[in-house]
N, C-alpha and C positions, 0 to 999 in steps of 0.2 A: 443531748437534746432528748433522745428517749428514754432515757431514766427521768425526766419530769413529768413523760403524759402518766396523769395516776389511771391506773387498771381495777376496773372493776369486777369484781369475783362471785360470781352467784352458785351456791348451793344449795341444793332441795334433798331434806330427806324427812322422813314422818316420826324419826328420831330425835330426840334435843341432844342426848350424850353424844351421838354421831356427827350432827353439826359443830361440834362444838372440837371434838377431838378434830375434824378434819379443818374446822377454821385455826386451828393451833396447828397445824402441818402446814397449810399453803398461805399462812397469813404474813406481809412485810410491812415497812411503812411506806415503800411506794405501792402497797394492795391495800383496798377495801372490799371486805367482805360481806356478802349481803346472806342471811339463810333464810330459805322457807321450809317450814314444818308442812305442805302442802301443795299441791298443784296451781291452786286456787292465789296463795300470796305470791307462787312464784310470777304467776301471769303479772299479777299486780307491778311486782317490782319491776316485770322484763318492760313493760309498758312506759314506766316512771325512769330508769334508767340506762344507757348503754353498757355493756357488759362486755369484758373482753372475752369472758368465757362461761361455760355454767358446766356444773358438774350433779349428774341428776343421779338418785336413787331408782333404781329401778320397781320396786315393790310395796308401793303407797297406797293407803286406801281412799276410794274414790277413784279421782283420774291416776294412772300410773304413770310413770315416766317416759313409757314409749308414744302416750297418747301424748303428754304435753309437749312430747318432742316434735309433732307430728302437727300441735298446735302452732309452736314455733317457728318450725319450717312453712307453716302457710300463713304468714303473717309478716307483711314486707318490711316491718322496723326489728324483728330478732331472726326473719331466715339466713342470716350470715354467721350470726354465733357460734362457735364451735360447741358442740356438747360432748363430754365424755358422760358415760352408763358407768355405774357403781350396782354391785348386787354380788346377795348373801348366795345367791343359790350356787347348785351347782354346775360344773361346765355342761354337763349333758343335757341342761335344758336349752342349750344351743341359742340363749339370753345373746350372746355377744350378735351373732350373724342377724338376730331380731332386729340389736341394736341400730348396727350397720344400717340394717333396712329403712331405717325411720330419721337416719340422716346423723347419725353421730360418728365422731371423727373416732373416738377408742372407747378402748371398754376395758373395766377394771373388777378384779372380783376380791371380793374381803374373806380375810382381813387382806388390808394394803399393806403395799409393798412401799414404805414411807421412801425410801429414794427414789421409787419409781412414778409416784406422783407426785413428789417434788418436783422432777426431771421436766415431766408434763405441762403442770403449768407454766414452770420457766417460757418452756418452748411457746407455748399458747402467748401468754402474755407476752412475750418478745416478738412473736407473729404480729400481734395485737397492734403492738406501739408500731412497730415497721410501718404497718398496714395505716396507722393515725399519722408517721410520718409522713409516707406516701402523700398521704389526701392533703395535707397542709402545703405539702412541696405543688401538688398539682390547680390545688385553690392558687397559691402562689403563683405558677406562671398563668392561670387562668386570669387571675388578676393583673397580671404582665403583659397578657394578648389583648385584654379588652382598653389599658389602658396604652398600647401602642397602635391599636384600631383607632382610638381615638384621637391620639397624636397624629397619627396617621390622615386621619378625617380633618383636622384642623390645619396640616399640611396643605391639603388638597386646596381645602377653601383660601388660604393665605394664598397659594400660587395663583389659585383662579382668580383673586383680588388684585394678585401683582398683574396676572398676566390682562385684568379690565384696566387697570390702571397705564399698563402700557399703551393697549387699544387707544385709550382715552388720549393718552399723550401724545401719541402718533395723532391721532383725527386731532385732536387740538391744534397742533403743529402745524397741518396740512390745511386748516381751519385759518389759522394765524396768517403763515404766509400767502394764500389766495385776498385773505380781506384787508392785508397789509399790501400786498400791490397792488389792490386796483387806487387805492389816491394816488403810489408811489408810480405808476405807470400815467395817471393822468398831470401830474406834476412832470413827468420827466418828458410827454411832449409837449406838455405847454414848454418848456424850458427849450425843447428843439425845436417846437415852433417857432422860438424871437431867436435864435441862435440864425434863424436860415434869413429872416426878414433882416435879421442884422448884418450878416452876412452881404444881402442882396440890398442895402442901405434901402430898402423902402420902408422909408417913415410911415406911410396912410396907413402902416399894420398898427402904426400904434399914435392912433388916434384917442382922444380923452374919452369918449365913449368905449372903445375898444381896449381900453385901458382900465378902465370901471369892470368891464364883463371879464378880463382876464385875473383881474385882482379877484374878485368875487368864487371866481374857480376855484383858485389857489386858496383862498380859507374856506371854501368848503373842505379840498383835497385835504387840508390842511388840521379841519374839526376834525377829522375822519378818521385820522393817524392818531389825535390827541382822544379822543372817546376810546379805542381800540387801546391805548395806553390806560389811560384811565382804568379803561373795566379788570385788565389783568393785574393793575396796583392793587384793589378792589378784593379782588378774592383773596390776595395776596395778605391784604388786611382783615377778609373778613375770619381767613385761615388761622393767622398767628392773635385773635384777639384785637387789632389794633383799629378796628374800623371807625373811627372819630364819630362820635354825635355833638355838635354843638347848639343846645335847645335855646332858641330866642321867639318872642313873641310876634308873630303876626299873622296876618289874614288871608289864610288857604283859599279861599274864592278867589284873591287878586291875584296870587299868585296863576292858581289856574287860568285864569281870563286872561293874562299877560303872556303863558303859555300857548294859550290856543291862537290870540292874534300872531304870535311868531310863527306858528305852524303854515302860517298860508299860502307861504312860497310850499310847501310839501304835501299841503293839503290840494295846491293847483297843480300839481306833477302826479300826484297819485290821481286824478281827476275824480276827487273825490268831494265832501262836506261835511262840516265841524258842527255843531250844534250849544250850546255851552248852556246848561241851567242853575243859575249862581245868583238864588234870589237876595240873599243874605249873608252878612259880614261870616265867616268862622272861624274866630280866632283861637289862636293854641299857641301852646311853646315845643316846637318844633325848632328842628333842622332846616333850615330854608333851602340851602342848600342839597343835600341828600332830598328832600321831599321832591323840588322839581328836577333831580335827578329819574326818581320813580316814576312818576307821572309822564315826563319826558318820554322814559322808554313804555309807556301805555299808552300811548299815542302813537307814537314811533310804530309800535307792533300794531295797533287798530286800524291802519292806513297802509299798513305792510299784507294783511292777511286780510279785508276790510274788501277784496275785490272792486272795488271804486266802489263802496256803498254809503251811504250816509255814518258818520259816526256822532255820539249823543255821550255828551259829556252834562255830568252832574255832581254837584259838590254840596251836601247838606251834610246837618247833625240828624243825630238819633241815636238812642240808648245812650247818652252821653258820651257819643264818640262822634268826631270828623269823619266825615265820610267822601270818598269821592270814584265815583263810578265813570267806567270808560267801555262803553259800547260800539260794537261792529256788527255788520250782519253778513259778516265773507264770507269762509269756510268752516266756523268752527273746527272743534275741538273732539277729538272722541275722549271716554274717560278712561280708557287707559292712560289717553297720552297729557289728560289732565294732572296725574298722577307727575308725569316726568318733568312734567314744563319750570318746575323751580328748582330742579339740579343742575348740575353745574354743564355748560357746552351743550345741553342738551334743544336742537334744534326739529319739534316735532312735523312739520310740515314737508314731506318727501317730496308732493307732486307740485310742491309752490315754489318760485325762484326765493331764495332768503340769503339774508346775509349778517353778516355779525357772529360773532364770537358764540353765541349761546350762552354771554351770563346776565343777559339784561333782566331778567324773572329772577334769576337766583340772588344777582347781587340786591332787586327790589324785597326784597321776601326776605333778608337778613337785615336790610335798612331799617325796612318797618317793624320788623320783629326786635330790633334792637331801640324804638321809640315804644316800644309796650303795646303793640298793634296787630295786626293781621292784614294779609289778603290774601283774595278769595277768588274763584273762578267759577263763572256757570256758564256751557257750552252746550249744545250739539252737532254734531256736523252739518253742516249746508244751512245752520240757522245763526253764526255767528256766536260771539262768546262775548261775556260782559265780565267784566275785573272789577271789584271792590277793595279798595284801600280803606281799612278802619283807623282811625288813629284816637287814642284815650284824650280828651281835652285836658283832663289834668296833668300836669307835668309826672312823668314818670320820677321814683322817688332813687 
């Protein structure tokens, strides 16, 4: 691996025969060699390339080699270079300790000593590559740290996800079994209620009147366990793709209107009032089914969270869509929790008795998104909230 990094070789001398004989001593073909006849091309070059090494003449006219060593050392892309000092003079001019001073690693005096600068750059240039190995190896686990930070980081978030997912499972669950017993508790005394009269043979418990209001119980309890199935089928389908639309033509005003008179046993228990504005037919090809599934539970909710206030129901077109609007003036909505109210379980009202599952907004919101639609929410707190169901009049294609 380190006989492939190529090593770059720079010499400076104000000689051309001197470059020339010393490129013919230190030159291989894992080296290239770079010469400057000057101070001035060396800058050049050291600038333009990484150099494993430079080998300077001491006695240049202009700058000499102790000042451009002196260059190089304050200059943050060549102060690591090694530089060896070459010079004709003699040793008493005490050139070498100069050398030293100005940051060069040896000092060599001519004529050379062809083994001994051989030797030299070997070393240098093997320094060199080490030193390029080095940094590849340490980019490398640099590159190993940030992408096991990251793995790391994606961990995290995956556990955090399991561990809401859990959360959610658990309060689902806990969710499930509180709204699954209460029909299952009012079915099981009515069932020990006629268990005791029957017991106690007194027939006047089950008189035909008495018998009408008991029936009546028992399909409510009875709607109650079948919607709670229902809405878990529901996401069940709306999860795996399989949520059925079957689009057939008719008229969304009747639909509503036949809706709303149903409400009025729920509408006189919540002690509340319906309002209905349905001046005109609006017909579409729709889901009859899933549409007054939706609507159902925006009523459901407007009468739930609705404080006993009036609610104003309205069913037009406009912008070439079916429209139909369900207003309350309870408690609203803050917009955070506008934000949360069409995920799944999610039941925003802390200080309001509620019940239900939490997917009656999420499974309406995949309904009509899957008829080519939208809806929509405008709230404040203490001023009630109004839902807008859009639906395209032309058949999605």
């Amino acid at each position: 691996m380190l006989s492939t990094v190529q090593a770059k070789l720079l010499i400076v001398d104000d000689l051309p025969e001197n470059l020339l004989a010393l490129e013919a001593l230190i030159k291989r073909e894992d080296r290239q060699v770079f010469k400057a006849l000057s101070a001035d091309e060396a800058l050049s070059l050291l600038l333009e390339h990484e150099f494993a090494m430079a080998i300077l003449d001491v006695q240049m006219p202009g700058m000499n080699g102790f000042e451009l060593a002196e260059l190089m050392r304050g200059t943050e892309k060549t102060k690591n270079i090694p530089i060896v000092f070459v010079s004709a003079a003699g040793r008493e001019l005490n050139y070498a300790f100069k050398g030293y001073e100005s940051g060069a690693v040896d000092f060599l005096h001519k004529p050379l000593d062809i083994h001994a600068v051989k030797s030299k750059v070997n070393v240098f240039v093997d320094l060199y590559r080490q030193s390029k190995a080095m940094k590849l190896q340490v980019e490398a686990l640099e590159r190993s740290r940030r992408e096991q930070e990251l793995l790391l980081t994606r961990l995290q978030a995956t556990q955090a996800e399991l561990e809401q997912a859990v959360r959610m499972r658990d309060d689902f669950m806990s969710i499930v079994a509180h709204e699954v017993r209460t029909p299952l508790n009012g079915l099981i005394l009515e069932t020990q209620l006629r268990k005791m009269h029957l017991a106690r043979d007194n027939a006047a418990a089950f008189t035909l009147d008495k018998m009408h209001a008991m029936v009546d119980r028992d399909e409510r309890q009875i709607q109650s366990l079948i919607r709670l199935i229902e809405d878990m089928l529901d996401v069940s389908r709306i999860r795996t793709g399989k949520l059925s639309i079957r689009p057939a033509r008719f008229d969304l005003a009747q639909l509503v209107r036949n809706l709303v008179q149903n409400f009025a046993p729920q509408v006189a228990a919540a002690e509340s009032s319906m309002q209905l504005v349905a001046d005109e037919p609006v017909e579409g090809y729709w889901d009859e089914f899933r549409i007054e599934q939706v609507v159902t539970n925006l009523l459901t909710n407007a009468l739930r969270y609705g404080a006993k206030s009036p609610v104003d129901v309205r069913v037009y077109t406009e912008h070439g869509e079916a429209r139909v609007e369900v207003r309350d003036r309870g408690i609203g909505i803050s917009e955070d929790n506008q934000k949360r109210i069409f995920q799944q379980f999610e039941r925003v009202c802390a200080n309001h008795a509620t019940s239900g599952l939490g997917l009656g907004l999420f499974i309406s919101e995949q309904i009509v998104a899957a008829h080519g639609g939208t809806i929509e929410v405008e709230s404040r707190i203490g001023e009630g909230a109004l839902f807008r169901v859009c639906l395209p009049l032309q058949a999605p294609q």
